[in-house]
C-alpha positions in Angstrom: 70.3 101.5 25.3 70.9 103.4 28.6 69.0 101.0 30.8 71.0 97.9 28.6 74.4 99.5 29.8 73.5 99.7 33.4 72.2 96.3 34.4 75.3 94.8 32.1 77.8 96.9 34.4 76.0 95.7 37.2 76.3 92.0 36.6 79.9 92.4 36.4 82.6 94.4 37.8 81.0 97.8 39.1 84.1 99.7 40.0 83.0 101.5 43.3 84.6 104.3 44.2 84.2 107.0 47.1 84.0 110.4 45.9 85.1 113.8 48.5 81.9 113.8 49.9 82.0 110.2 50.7 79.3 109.3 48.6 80.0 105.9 46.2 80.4 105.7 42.3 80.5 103.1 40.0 81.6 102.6 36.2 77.6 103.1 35.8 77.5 106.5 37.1 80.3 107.6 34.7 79.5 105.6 31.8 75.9 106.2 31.8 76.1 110.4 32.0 78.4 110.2 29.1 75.8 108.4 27.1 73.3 110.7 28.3 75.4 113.6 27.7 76.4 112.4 24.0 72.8 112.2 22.9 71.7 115.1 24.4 74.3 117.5 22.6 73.5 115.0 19.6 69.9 116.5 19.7 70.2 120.0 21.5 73.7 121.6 21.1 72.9 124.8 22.1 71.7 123.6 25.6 73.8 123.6 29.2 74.1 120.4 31.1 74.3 119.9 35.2 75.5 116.2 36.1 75.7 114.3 38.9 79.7 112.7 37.9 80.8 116.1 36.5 79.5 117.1 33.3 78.8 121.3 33.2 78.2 123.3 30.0 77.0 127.1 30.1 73.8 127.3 28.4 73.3 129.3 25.1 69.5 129.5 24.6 68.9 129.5 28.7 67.8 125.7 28.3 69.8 123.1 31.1 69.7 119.9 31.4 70.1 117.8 34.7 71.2 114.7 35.3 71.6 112.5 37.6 72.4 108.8 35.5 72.1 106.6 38.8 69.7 108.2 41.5 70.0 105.9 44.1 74.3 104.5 43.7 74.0 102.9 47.2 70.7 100.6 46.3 72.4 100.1 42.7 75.8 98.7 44.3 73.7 96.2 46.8 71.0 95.3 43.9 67.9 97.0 45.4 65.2 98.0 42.5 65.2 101.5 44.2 67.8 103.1 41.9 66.6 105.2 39.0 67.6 107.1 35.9 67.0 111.0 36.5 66.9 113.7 33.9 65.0 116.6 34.1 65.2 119.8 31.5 65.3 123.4 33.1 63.9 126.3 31.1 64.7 130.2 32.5 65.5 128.7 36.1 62.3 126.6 36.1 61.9 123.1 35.9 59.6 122.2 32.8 60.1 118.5 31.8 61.6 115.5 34.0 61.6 111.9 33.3 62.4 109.3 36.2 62.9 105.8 35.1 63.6 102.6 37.4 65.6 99.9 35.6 65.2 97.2 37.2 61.6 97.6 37.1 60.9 99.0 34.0 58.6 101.9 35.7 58.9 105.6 34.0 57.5 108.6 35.6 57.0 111.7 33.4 55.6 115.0 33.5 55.7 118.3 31.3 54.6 121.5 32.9 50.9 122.1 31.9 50.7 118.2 30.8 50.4 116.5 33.8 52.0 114.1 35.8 52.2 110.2 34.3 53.7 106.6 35.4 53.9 104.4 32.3 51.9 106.2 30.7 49.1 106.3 32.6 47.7 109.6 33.9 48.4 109.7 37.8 47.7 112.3 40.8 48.0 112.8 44.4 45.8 111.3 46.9 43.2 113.0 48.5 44.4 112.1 52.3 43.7 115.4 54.0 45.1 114.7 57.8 48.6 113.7 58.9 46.5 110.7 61.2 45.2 109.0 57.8 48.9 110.1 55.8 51.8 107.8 54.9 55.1 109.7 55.4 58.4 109.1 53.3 61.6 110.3 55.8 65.0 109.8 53.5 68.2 110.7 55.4 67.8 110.0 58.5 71.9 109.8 59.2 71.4 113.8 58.2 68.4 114.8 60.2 70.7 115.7 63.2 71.7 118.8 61.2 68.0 120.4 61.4 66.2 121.9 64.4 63.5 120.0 64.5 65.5 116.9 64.8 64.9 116.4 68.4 61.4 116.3 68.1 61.2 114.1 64.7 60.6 110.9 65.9 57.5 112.2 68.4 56.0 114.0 65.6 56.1 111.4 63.2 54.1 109.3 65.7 51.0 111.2 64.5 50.9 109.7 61.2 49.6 107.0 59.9 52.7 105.1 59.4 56.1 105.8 58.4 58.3 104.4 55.3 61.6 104.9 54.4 62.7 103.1 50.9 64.8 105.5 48.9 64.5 108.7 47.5 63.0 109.2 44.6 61.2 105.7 44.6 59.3 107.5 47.6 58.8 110.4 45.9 57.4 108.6 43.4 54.9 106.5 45.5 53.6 110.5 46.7 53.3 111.8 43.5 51.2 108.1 42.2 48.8 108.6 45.3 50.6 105.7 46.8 52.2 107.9 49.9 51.2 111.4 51.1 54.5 113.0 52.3 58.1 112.6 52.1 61.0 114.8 53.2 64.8 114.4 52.2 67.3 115.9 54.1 69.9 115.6 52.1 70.0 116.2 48.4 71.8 118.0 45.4 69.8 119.4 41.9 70.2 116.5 40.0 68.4 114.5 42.9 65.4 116.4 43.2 64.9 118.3 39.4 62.6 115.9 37.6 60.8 115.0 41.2 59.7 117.8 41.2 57.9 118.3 38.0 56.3 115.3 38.3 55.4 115.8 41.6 53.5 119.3 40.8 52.1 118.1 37.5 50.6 115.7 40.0 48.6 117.6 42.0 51.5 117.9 45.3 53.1 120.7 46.5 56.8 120.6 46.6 59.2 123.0 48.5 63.0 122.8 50.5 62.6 122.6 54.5 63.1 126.1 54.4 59.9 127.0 52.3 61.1 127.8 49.1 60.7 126.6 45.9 64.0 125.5 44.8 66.0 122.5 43.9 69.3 124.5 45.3 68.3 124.0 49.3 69.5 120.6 49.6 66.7 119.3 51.6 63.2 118.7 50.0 59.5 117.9 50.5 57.1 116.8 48.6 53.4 116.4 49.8 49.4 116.6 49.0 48.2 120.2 49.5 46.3 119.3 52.5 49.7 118.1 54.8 51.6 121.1 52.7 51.9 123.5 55.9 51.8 121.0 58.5 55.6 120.2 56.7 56.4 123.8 56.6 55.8 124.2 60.1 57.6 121.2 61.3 60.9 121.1 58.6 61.4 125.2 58.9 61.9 125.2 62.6 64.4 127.3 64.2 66.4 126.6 67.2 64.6 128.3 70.2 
């Protein structure tokens, strides 16, 4: 039903709008979180929700959900298949469930913490690449890299790997977390972007953390990586001005 109302509003009229922080939304965006919303209360009233185009409720029980109904607005407006469906639960502050689904393809990723990591329904992992020569690095936000220390020496020392992509988000968190990529860094991106990347990610076998080292959702920057290239990413995206 979700999926149904999204491609319909795209082969019509999508209503795009620029939001304060400049970032498009369309009648999707809004219409979709509210269907989200609806059947999430439907099922668990007691629980809080954090979405993308506005919807906030306290939590009772400590149980959030976040939501981000198009991941991806600028690749859904042009009619890339790199938009998704994001929606991840929260337990006590910590990620335990996320679902990331791609419309246009009809690709799910799912995890549960302690279940493992899985892409339609198929049991998936990391790879096993264990140096940044034989690695495949994801680099999102480029237009925001200028904002980070390290910037000046980004593109020399992403000459090192084995070759560098840059398709979209969570579509290339998602090819790190099938084994399909080894790294990928975001430098700019809210909770609702990164919650269910996460889970899956981990349940996978990666290790995920903010440029700054932590493990958080809240830092607005991400990475996501197989253990082997997890400190080589700490040492590059934590970088201080000298």
């Amino acid at each position: 039903m979700l999926c149904a109302l999204a491609l319909e509003i795209r082969e019509g009229n999508i209503g795009v709008e620029t939001k304060p922080d400049e970032s498009p939304v369309t009648k999707a965006d809004r219409a979709c979180e509210k269907l989200i919303v609806e059947e999430l209360q439907r099922a668990f009233p007691d629980d809080g929700f954090l979405g993308e185009e506005g919807a906030a409720r306290e939590s009772a029980n400590g149980r959030k959900w976040i939501i981000d109904p198009i991941d991806g607005t600028r690749d859904f407006i042009r009619g890339t298949r790199a938009w998704s469906v994001l929606i991840a639960l929260e337990e006590q502050g910590k990620v335990v469930v996320g679902f990331a689904h791609f419309p246009s393809t009809g690709e799910l990723f799912s995890a549960a913490q302690g279940e493992g990591a899985f892409w339609d329904g198929a049991r998936m992992h990391a790879s096993e690449v264990q140096k940044k020569t034989d690695a495949l690095l994801c680099c999102n936000g480029l237009n925001y890299m200028h904002r980070y220390a390290f910037s000046k020496e980004l593109i020399e020392w992403q000459g090192d790997f084995w070759t560098v992509r840059s398709m979209g988000g969570c579509l290339d968190a998602m090819l790190v977390a099938s084994g399909r990529a080894d790294a990928w860094m975001e430098a700019q991106a809210k909770p609702w972007d990164l919650a269910p990347l996460k889970i899956i990610a981990e349940e996978a076998g990666c290790a995920a953390f903010s440029f700054e080292g932590a493990d958080t959702i809240y830092g607005g920057n991400y990475v996501i990586c197989v253990p082997a290239l997890a400190d080589e990413m700490r040492r590059f995206t934590a970088r201080r001005e000298s």
